[in-house]
N, C-alpha and C positions, 0 to 999 in steps of 0.2 A: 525666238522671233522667226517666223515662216519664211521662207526664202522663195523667192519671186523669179519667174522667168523675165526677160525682156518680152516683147511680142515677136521680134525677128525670132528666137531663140525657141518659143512655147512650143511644149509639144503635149502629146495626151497624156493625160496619169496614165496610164500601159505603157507606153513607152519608159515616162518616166522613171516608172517602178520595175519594168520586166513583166512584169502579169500580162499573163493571157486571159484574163475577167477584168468587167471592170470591178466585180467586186472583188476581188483580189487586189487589184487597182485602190479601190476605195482603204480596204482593210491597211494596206503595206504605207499608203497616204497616210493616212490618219498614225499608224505607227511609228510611224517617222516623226511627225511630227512632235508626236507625245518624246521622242528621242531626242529632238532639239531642247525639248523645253528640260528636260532630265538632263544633260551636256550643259545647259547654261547655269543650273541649279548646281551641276559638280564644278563648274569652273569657278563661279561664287563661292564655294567652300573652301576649294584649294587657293583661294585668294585671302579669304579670313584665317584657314588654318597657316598661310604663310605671316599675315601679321602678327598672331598669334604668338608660333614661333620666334619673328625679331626680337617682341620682349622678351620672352625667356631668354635669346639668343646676347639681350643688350643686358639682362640684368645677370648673366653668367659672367657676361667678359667685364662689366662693370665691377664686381667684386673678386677680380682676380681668377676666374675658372677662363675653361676653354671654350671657343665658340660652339663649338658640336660634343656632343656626349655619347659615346661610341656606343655604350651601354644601352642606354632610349633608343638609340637607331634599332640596336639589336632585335629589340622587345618591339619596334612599330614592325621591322620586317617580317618577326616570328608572327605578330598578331594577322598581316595581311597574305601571308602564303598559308595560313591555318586556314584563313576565313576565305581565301581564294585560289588555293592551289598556288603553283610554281610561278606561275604567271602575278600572279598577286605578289611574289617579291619583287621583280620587272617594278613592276606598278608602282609599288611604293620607295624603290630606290628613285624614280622618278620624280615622286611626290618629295621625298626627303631633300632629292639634290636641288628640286625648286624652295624649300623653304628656308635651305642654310645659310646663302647669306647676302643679306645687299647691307648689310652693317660693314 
């Protein structure tokens, strides 16, 4: 969703952006946006991959297991510091500690 100045508030895309063009202006606009709409599409994911997880999380502790499986943690950290560097485990201890548990 594009985010809106008030009109007390509007200023130019240069400003907005830093750019000293507008077509720098234009370009960094338009990127941005394309970024908004990419942030809403990952937040949607990390919302489905957290329900996702409940049930796994509800049919573990339903049949006697433990809420979390230290083991899966392992193998999602491994998979996202391979696929993104040091930073990508950051990442996905974040993503992990949002999906563990509202059960």
């Amino acid at each position: 969703m594009p985010r809106t100045a008030t009109p007390q508030t509007e200023k130019t895309l240069a400003e907005q952006t830093g750019a000293r063009t507008d077509e720098a202006a234009t370009l960094i606009g338009d990127a941005r946006e394309r970024i908004d709409s990419l942030d809403d599409r990952i937040i949607g994911l990390i919302q489905e991959r957290m329900a996702v997880s409940a049930v796994i999380q509800e049919a573990r502790i339903s049949s006697g297991g433990r809420r979390v499986n230290l083991a899966r943690e392992m193998e999602v950290l491994g998979h996202f510091r391979d696929a993104l560097g040091k930073p990508g485990t950051a990442l996905a201890m974040t993503m992990l500690e949002l999906c563990r548990g509202r059960i």
